[in-house]
TORSESE-275869 format. One line per 5 residues: number of its first residue (from 1); their letters; for each residue x, y, z of N, C-alpha, C. Coordinates in steps of 0.02 Angstrom, whole numbers, plus 50000, padded with zeros to 5 digits. Example, Ala and Ser with C-alpha at 12.3 -4.5 7.8 and 13.67 -1.06 7.14 Angstrom:
1) AS) 50660/49716/50390/50615/49775/50390/50660/49835/50390; 50642/49888/50354/50684/49947/50357/50645/50002/50394
//
This chain:
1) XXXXX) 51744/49839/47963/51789/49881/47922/51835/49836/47880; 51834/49863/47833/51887/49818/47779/51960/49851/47790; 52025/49792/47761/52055/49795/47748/52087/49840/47705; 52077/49888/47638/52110/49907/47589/52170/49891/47571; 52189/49906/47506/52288/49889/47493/52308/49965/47493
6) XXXXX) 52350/49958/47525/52381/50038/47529/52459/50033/47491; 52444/50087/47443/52532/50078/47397/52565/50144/47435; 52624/50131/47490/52675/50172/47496/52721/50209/47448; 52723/50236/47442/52793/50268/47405/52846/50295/47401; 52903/50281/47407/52977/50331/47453/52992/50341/47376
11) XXXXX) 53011/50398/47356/53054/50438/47313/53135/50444/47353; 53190/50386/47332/53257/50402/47362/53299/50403/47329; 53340/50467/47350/53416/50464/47318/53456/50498/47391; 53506/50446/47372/53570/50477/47425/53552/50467/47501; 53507/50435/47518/53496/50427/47609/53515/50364/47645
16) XXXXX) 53581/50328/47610/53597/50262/47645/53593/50280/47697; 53615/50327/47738/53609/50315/47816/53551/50322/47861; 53522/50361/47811/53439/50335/47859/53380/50300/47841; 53403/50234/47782/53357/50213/47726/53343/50177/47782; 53397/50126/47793/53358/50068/47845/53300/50090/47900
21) XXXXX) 53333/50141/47930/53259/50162/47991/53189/50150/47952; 53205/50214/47903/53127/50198/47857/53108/50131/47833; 53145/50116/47802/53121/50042/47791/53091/49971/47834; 53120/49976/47889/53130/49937/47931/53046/49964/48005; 53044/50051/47988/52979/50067/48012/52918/50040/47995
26) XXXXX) 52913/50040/47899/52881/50010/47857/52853/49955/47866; 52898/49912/47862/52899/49832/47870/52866/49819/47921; 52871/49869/47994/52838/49851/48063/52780/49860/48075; 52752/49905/48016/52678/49944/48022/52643/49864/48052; 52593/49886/48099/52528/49865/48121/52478/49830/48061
31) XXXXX) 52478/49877/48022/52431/49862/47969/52467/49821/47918; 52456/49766/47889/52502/49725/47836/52489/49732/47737; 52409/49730/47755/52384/49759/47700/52442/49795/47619; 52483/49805/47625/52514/49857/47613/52584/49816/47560; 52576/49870/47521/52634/49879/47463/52691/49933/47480
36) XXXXX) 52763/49911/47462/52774/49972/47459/52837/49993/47384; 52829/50054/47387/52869/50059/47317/52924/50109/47313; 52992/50073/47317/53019/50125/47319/53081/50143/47251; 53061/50186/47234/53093/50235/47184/53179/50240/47179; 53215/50223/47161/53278/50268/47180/53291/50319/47094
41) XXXXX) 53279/50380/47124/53288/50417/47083/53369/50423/47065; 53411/50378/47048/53475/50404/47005/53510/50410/47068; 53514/50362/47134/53567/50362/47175/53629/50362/47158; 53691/50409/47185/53749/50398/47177/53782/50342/47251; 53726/50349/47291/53772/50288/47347/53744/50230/47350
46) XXXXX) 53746/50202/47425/53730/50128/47439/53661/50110/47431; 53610/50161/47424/53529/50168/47441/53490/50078/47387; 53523/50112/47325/53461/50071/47291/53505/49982/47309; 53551/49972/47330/53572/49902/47347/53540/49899/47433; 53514/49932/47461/53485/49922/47545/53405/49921/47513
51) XXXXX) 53406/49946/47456/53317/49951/47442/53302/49869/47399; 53365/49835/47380/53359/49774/47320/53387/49709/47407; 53416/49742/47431/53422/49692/47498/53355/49662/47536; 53341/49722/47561/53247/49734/47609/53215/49697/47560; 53205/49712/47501/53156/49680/47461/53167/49594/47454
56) XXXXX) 53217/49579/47467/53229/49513/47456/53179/49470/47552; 53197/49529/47599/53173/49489/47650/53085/49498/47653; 53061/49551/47613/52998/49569/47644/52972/49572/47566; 52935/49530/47546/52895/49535/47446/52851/49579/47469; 52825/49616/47519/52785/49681/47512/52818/49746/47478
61) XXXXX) 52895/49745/47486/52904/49811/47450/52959/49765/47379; 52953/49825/47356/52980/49831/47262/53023/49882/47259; 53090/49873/47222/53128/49933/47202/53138/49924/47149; 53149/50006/47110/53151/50020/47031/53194/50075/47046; 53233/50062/46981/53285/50109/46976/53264/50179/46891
66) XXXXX) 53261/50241/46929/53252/50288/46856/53326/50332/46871; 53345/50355/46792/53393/50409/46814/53364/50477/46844; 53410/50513/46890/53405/50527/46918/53368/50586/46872; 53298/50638/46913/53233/50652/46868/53212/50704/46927; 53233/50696/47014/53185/50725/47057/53119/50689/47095
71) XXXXX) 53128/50719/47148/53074/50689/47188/52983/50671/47154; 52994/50719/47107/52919/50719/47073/52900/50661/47019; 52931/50672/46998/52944/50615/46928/52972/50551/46956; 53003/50538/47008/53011/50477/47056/52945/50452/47069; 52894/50520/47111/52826/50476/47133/52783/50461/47063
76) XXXXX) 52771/50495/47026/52747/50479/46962/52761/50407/46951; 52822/50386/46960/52861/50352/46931/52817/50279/46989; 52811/50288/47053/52766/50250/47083/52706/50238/47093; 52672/50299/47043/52635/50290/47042/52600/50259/46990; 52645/50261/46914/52618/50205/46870/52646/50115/46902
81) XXXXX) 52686/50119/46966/52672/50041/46999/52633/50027/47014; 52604/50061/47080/52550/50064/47146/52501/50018/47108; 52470/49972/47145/52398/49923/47134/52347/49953/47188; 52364/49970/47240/52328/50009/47308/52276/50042/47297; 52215/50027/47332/52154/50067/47347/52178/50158/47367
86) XXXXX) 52233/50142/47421/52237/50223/47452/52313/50211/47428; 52331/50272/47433/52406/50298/47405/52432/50332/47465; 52488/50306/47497/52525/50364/47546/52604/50385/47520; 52628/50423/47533/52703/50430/47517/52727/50442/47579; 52806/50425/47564/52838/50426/47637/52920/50446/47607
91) XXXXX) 52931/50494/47644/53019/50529/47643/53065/50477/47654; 53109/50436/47627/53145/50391/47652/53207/50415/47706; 53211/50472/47707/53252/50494/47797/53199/50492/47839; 53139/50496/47831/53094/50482/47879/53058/50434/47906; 53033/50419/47963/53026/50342/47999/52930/50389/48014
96) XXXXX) 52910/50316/48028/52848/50300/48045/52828/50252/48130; 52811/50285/48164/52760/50226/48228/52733/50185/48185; 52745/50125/48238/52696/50053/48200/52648/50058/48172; 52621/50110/48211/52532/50109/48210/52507/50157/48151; 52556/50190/48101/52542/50221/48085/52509/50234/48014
101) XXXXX) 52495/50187/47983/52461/50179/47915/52418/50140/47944; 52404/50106/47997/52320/50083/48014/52271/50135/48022; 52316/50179/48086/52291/50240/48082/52239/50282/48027; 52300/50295/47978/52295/50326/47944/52221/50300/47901; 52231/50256/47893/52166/50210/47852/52103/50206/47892
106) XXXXX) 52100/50225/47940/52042/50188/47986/52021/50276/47993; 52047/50312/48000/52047/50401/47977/52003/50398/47931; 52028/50381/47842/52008/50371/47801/51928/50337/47792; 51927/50274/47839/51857/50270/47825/51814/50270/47871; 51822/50327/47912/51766/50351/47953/51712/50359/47922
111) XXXXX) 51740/50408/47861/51655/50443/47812/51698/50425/47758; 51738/50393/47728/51752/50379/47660/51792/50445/47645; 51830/50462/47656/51838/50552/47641/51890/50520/47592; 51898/50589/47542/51948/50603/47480/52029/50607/47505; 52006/50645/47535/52070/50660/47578/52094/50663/47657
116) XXXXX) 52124/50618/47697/52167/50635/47752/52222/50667/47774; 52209/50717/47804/52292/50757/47820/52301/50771/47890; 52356/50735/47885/52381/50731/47967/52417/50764/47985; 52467/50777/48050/52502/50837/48068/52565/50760/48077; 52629/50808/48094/52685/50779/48106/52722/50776/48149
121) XXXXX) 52766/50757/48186/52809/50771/48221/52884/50780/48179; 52904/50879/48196/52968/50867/48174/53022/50871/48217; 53091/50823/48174/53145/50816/48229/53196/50871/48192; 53226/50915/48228/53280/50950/48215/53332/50913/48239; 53412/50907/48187/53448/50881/48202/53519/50929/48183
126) XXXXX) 53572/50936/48232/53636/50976/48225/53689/50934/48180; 53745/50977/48165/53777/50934/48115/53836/50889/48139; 53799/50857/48217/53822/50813/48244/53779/50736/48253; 53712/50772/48209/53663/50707/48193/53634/50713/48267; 53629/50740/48314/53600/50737/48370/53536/50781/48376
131) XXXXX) 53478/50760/48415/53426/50786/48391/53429/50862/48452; 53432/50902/48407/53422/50980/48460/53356/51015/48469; 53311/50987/48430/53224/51003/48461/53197/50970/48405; 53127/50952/48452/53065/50937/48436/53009/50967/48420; 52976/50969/48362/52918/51019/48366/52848/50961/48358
136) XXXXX) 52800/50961/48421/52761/50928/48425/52709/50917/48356; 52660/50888/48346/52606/50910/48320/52558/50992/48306; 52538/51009/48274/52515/51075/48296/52462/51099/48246; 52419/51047/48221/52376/51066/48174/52299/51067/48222; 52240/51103/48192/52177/51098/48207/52134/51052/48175
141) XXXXX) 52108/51028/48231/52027/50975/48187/51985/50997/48139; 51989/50974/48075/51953/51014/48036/51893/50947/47996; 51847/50949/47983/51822/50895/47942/51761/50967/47899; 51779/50934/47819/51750/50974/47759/51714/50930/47741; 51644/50930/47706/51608/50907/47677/51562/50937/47633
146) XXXXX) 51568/50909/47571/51550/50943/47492/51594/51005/47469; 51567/50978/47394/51627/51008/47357/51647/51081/47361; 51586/51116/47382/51579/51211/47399/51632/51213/47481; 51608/51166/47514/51638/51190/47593/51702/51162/47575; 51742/51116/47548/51824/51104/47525/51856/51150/47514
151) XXXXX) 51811/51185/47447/51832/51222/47402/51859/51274/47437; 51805/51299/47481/51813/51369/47505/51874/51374/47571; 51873/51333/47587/51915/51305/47654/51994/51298/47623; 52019/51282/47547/52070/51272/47522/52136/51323/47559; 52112/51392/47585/52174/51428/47600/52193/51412/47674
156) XXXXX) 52119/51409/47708/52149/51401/47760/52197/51327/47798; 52188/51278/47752/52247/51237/47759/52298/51214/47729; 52317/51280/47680/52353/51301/47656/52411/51331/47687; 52361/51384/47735/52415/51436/47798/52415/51365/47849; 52372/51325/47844/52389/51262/47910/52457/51226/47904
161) XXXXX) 52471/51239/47830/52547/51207/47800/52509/51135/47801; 52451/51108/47798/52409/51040/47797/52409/51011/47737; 52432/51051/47682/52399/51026/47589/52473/51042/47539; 52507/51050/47592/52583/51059/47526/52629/51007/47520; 52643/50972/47582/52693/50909/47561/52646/50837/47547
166) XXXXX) 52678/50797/47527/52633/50737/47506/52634/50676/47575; 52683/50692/47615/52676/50643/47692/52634/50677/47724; 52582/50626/47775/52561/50627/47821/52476/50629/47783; 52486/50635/47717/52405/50623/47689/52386/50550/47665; 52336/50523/47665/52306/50501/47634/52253/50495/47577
171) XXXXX) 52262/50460/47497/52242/50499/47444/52204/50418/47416; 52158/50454/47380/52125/50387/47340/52155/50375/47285; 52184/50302/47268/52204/50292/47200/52161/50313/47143; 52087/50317/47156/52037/50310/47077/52039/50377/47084; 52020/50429/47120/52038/50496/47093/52083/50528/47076
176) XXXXX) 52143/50505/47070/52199/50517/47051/52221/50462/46980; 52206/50434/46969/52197/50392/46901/52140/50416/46846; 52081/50434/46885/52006/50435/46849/52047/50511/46818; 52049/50539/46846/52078/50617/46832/52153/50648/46826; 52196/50599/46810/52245/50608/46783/52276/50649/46813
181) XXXXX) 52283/50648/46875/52328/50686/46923/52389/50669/46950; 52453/50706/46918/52517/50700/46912/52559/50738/46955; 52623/50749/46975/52673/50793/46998/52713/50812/46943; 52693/50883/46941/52730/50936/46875/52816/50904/46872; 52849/50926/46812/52903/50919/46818/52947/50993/46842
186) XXXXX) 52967/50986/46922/52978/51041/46942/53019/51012/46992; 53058/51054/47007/53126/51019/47032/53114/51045/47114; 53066/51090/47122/53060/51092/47193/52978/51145/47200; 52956/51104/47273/52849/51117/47257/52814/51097/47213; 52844/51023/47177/52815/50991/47144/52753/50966/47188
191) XXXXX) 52753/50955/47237/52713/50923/47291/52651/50964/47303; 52667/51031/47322/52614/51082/47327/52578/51057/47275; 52588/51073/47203/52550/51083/47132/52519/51013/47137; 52552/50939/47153/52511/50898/47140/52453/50902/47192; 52472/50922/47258/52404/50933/47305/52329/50963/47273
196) XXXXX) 52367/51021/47247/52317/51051/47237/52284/51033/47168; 52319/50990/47137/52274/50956/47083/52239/50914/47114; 52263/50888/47163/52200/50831/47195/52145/50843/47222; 52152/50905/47255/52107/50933/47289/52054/50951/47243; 52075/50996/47197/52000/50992/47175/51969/50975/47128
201) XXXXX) 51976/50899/47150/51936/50853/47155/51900/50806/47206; 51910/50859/47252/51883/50810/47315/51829/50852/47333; 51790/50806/47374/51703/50836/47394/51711/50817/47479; 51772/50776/47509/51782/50758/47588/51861/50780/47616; 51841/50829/47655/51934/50812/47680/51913/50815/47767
206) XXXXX) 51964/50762/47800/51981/50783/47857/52032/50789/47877; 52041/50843/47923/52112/50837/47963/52131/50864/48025; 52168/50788/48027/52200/50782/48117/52255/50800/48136; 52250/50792/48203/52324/50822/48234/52365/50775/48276; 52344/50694/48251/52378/50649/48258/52442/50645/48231
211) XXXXX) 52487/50607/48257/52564/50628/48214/52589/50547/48226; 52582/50509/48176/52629/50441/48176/52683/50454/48153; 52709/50519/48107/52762/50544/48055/52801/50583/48092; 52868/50555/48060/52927/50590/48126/52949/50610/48044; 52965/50678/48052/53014/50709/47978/53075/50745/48037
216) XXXXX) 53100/50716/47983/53191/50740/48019/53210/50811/47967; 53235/50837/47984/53266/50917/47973/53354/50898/47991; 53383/50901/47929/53451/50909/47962/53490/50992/47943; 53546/50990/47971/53573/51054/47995/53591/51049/47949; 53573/51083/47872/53623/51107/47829/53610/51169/47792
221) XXXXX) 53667/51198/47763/53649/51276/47741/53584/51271/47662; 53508/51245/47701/53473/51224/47644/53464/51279/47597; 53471/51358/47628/53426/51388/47577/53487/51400/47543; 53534/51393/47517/53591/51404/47472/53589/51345/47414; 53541/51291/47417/53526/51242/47366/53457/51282/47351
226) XXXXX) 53433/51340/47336/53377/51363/47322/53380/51397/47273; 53351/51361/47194/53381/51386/47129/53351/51466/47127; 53380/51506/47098/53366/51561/47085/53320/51569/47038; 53284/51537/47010/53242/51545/46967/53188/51503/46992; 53185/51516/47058/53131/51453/47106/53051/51505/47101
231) XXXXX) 53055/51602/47085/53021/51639/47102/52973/51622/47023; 53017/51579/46978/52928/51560/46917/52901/51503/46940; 52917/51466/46986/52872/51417/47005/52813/51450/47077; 52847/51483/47115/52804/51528/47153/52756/51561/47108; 52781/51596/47069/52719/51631/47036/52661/51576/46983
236) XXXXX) 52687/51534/46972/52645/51496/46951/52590/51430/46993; 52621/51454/47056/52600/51424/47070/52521/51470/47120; 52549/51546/47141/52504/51574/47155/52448/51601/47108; 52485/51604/47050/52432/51619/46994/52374/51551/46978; 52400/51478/46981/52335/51436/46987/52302/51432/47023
241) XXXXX) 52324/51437/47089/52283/51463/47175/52218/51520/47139; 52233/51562/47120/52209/51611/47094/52137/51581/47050; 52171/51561/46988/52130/51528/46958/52069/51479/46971; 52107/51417/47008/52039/51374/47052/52005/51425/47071; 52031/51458/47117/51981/51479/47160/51912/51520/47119
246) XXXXX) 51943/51565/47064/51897/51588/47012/51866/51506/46977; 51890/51458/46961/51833/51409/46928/51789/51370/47006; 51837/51382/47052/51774/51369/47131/51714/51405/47133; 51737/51462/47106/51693/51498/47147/51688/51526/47214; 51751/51500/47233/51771/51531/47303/51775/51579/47326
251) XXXXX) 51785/51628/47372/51826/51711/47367/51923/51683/47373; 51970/51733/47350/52035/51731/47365/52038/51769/47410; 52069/51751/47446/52077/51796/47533/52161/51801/47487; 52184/51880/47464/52233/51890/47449/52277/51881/47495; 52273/51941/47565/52308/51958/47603/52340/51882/47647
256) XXXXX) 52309/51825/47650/52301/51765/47676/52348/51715/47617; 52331/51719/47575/52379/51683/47518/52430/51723/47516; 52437/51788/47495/52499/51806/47502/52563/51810/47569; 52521/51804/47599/52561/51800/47672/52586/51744/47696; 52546/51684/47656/52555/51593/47651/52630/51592/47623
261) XXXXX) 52612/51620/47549/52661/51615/47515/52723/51652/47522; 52723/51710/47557/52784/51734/47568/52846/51702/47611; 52799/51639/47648/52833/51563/47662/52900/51536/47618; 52877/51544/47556/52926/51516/47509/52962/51583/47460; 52948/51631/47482/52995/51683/47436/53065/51722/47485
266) XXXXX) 53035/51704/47548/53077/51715/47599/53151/51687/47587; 53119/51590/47566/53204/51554/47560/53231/51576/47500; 53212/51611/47474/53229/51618/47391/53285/51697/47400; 53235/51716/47429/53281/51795/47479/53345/51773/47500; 53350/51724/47536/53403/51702/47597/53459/51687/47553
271) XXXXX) 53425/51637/47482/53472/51604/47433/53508/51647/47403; 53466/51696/47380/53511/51766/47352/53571/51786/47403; 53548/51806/47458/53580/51847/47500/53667/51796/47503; 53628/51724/47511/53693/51692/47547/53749/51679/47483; 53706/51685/47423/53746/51646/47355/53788/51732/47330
276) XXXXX) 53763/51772/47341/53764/51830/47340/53740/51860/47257; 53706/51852/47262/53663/51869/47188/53592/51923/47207; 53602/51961/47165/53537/52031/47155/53478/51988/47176; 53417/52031/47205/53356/52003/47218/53334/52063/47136; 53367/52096/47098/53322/52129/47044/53289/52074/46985
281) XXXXX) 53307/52023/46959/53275/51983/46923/53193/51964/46953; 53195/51950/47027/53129/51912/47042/53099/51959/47060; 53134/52020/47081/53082/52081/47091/53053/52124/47036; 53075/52078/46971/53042/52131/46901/52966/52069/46885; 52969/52026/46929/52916/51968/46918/52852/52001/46947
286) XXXXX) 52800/52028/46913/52743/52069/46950/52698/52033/47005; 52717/51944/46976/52691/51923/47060/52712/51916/47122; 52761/51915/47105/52807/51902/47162/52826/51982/47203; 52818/52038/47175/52815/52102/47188/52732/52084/47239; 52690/52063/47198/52619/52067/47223/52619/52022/47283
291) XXXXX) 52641/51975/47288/52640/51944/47366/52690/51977/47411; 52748/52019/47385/52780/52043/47444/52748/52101/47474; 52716/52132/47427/52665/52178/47441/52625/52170/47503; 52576/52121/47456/52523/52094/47519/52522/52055/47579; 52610/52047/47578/52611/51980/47645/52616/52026/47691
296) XXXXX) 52577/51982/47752/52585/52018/47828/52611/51969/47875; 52662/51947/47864/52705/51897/47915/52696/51921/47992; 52709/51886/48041/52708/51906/48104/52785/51884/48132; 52823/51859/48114/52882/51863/48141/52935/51923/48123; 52974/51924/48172/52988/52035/48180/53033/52025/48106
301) XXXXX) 53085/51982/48111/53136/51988/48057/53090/51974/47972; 53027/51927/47979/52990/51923/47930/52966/52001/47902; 52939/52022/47951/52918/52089/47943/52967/52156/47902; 53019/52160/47948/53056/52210/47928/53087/52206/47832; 53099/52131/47835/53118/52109/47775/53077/52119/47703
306) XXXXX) 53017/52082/47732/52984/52113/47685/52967/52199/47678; 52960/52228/47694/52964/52293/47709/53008/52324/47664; 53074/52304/47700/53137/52338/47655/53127/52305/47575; 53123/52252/47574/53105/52231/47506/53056/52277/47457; 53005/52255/47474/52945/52331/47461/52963/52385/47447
311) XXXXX) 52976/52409/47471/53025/52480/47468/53101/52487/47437; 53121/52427/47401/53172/52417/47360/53235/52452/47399; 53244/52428/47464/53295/52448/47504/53329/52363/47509; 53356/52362/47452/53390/52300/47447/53443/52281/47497; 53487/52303/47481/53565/52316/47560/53517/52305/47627
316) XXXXX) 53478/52337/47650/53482/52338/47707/53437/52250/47729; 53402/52241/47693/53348/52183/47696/53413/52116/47692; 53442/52121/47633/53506/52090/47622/53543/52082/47709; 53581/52119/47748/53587/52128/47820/53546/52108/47853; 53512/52110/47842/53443/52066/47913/53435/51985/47915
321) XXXXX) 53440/51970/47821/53444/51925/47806/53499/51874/47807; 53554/51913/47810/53620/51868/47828/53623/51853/47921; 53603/51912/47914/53622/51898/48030/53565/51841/48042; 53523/51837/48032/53468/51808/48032/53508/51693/48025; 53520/51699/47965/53538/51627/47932/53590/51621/47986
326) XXXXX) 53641/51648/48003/53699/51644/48037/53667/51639/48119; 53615/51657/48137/53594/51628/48207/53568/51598/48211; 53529/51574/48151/53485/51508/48159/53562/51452/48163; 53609/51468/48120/53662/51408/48115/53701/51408/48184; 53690/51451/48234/53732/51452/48287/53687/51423/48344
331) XX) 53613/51433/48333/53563/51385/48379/53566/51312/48366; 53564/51305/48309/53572/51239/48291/53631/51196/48288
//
């Protein structure tokens, strides 16, 4: 088995206090092979002087400074660096096991596959920085082969939550160069959209339920940073779902995508509720009507919510939705 060069990539702004872990995970990997590149998108703190420090002890990684642009246009931004055979990205609050880009690579060339997607370990943390749960690994063994069985398979690791963030995969540099595959300029699910530009172009995916990736979750009121105008990137983004799948040739399992996606219209709900702004703008959006429609969530408060939504019983969905945020913040 060969070696490959693998180009890392951290997109950072603002994480002096947990840059070093990541960095310092990096540096320890097993596998040496390896570049890494890290971005500081338009830091206002200590980050990009701990990213110009590290680099002085270890010439495997590189820091570049862009104004500040977003996580998407950051990796872009590493990705016209990268020299690397395989491409991984990595969250700079987030740390890595030693072992975990050998791993990842030796995954990779079992059968040469397009794509690797791994599962994670996440850490929940209170806003005392102390970790208050763990959620193990929890994905299924899946291995796809040719471009019809990918294709068709696209939703269901979709609902796996396996194909939306850009950690824990492994990606080929030449299909992503040969085919000009970018991260939209979108200030949030930029990641989803570039997945799914990659994807189809792939004819191999596998995926495990190995977890070298520790993603940290901290306690903060996130869905209140959730722009209100987040419901045209949802819809655009279900409407290209849509589309592939018509140039696949695939079937769209509506009820299955919409129920995926009601994943992300949920925080957009919460954002309203908590910022206190009308849900009537995103409910005059006919897609976003159309996935609340068709989603069939299984969690009770998921349920009812959408429901009342549906039925344009705004107030009361609004109430479910506030008691709801306020006990997650009292568990945590």
């Amino acid at each position: 088995m060969g070696n490959p060069k693998v180009s890392i990539i951290l997109p950072t702004y603002n994480v002096e206090k947990y840059l070093h872990q990541c960095l310092d995970s990096i540096g320890k990997q097993t596998y040496k092979n390896i570049e890494v590149i890290i971005v500081i998108d338009g830091a206002t703190d200590g980050s990009y002087q701990i990213a110009k420090d590290f680099c002085k002890k270890d010439a495997r990684f590189h820091a570049y400074w862009q104004e500040n642009a977003g996580s998407g246009p950051a990796r872009n931004h590493g990705l016209e660096k990268a020299t690397g055979e395989l491409i991984m990205f990595v969250d700079p609050d987030d740390w890595c096991k030693p072992e975990y880009v050998e791993k990842m690579v030796r995954l990779q060339q079992e059968k040469d596959y397009d794509l690797v997607t791994v599962s994670e370990t996440t850490m929940f943390y209170n806003k005392q920085d102390k970790v208050k749960k763990i959620w193990p690994p929890h994905f299924h063994e899946m291995e796809f082969m040719g471009e019809q069985q990918v294709h068709d398979n696209y939703l269901k690791l979709f609902q796996e939550g396996a194909i939306q963030a850009p950690h824990c995969r492994v990606y080929k540099a030449s299909i992503i160069y040969s085919n000009k595959v970018v991260f939209p300029d979108l200030r949030r699910s930029q990641d989803m959209v570039f997945n799914y530009r990659y994807y189809n172009f792939c004819k191999s995916v596998l995926v495990s339920n190995y977890s070298g990736y520790m993603y940290r979750v901290l306690s903060k009121e996130r869905a209140k940073r959730v722009k209100g105008d987040y419901y045209k990137t949802i819809s655009l983004i279900y409407n290209d779902l849509k589309l592939l799948h018509k140039k696949w040739n695939s079937p769209f399992d509506t009820q299955l995508a919409c129920t995926t996606m009601f994943g992300m219209v949920y925080p957009l709900l919460e954002s309203n509720v908590m910022n206190n702004k009308s849900f009537k703008t995103m409910m005059e959006d006919c897609t976003i009507r159309e996935i609340i429609i068709n989603a069939r969530p299984c969690k009770w408060h998921l349920k009812k919510v959408r429901k009342l939504v549906a039925d344009g019983k705004f107030f009361l969905a609004s109430l479910i939705v506030r008691l709801v945020f306020y006990m997650k913040l009292i568990l945590l």
